[in-house]
Phi, psi and omega in degrees: 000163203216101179270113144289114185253124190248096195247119192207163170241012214258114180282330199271006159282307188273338183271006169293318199279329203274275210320326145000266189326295206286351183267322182291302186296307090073292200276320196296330167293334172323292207277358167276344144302309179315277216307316154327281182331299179309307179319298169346285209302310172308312151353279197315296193295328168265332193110156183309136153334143144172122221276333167274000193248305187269352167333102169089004175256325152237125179356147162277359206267290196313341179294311180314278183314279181355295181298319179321285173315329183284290188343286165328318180278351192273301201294274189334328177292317171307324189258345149266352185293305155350302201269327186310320197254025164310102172266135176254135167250131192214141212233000000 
């Protein structure tokens, strides 16, 4: 958890900071939808991951984006959860 402290008397300051955050998570739940989708879509065409099953069955390059993609959807989830568990104080 993340406490964030803010001292200011300025309202139009503190609802600035917080609308921030919230356009940022906002964008990071956007591209952690895209990146689902693809996955989804890889699903659909090969079947669940599993990087040994496909081995010498699928392209290495599509493994690469596959994993890439796993990589990615792991971070943005780290970085909204982050942003998610902010709590504001305001002084």
């Amino acid at each position: 958890m993340t406490k964030l402290t803010v001292e200011t008397d300025n309202n139009w300051t503190k609802k600035k900071i917080k609308e921030a955050i919230h356009t940022e998570i906002e964008m990071l739940r956007k591209a952690a939808q895209r990146t689902q989708v693809k996955l989804r879509d890889f699903e659909n065409k090969h079947g669940k991951f599993d990087r040994n099953s496909f081995y010498g069955k699928v392209d290495d390059l599509i493994l690469v984006e596959w994993e890439g993609e796993l990589e990615t959807l792991k971070k943005l989830q780290e970085k909204l959860k982050s942003l998610e568990d902010i709590t504001f104080e305001y002084k």
